[in-house]
N, C-alpha and C positions, 0 to 999 in steps of 0.2 A: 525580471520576475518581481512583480509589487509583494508578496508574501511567500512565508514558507507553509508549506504542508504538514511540515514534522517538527516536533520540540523535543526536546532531552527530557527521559525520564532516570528516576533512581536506578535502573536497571539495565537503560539501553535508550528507545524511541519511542514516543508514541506518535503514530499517521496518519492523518486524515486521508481516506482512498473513498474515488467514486470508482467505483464497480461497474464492466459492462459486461454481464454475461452472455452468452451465445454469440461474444465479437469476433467470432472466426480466426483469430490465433490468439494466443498468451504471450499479450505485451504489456509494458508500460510507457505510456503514451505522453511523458512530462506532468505539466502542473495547469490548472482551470483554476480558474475562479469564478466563483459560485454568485449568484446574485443578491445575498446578503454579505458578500465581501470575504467570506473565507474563501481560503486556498485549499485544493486538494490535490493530493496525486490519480493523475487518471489512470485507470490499470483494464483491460478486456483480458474475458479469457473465454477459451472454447467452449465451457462446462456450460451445462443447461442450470437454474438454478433451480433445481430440484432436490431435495432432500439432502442439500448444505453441499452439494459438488463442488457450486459456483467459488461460493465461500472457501474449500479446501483446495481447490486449486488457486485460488487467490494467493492464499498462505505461500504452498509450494513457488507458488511465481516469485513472490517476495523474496522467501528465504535461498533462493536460489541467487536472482538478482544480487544479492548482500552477501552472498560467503555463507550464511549461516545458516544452523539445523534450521529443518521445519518445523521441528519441536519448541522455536525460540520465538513463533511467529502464532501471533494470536489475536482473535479479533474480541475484543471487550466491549463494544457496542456497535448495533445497526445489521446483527446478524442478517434479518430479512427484507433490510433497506440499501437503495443503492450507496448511500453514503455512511461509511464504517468508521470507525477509529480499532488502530492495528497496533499491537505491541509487539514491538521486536526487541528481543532481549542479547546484551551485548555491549561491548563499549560505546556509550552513545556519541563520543566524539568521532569515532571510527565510521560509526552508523552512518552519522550526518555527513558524514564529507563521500560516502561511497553512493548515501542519495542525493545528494546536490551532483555529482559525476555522470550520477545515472541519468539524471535528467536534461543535463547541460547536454549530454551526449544525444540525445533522443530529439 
């Protein structure tokens, strides 16, 4: 893996997630790299992306994945683009080692 998708913030994580809506089940699919060179985590979910579905089951897939509420999971930019930045609140050392597992496992 040339990059990480996710950095330590004051509070927990923040993620870089490409989004695939309508991708016929709610997974997370490891890490892409983008053609300007960032890393994202790749994530599909069943939800149509209609009136922020896509986007709240995105969240629920997350905070599920991770242990943690879905109240802890938040998207701060790219709401109606496929590429988002996701704050997951929590111990971020904790974060980071249960997304590098997630993914190594996937």
């Amino acid at each position: 893996m040339a990059a990480c998708a996710w950095s330590a913030a004051a509070d927990g994580v923040v993620v870089a997630v490409r989004l695939t809506p309508k991708g016929g089940r709610d997974a997370i699919d490891g890490i892409e790299t983008l053609a300007d060179g960032r890393a994202v985590l790749k994530a599909r979910v069943r939800a149509a992306p209609h009136e922020g579905a896509a986007n709240e089951a995105l969240c629920r897939l997350l905070a599920k994945a991770l242990g943690v509420p879905p109240s802890q999971v938040d998207i701060v930019s790219g709401a109606t683009s496929r590429i988002k930045r996701v704050t997951i609140g929590g111990d971020g050392a904790a974060l980071g080692a249960a997304l590098e597992n997630l993914v190594s496992a996937g």
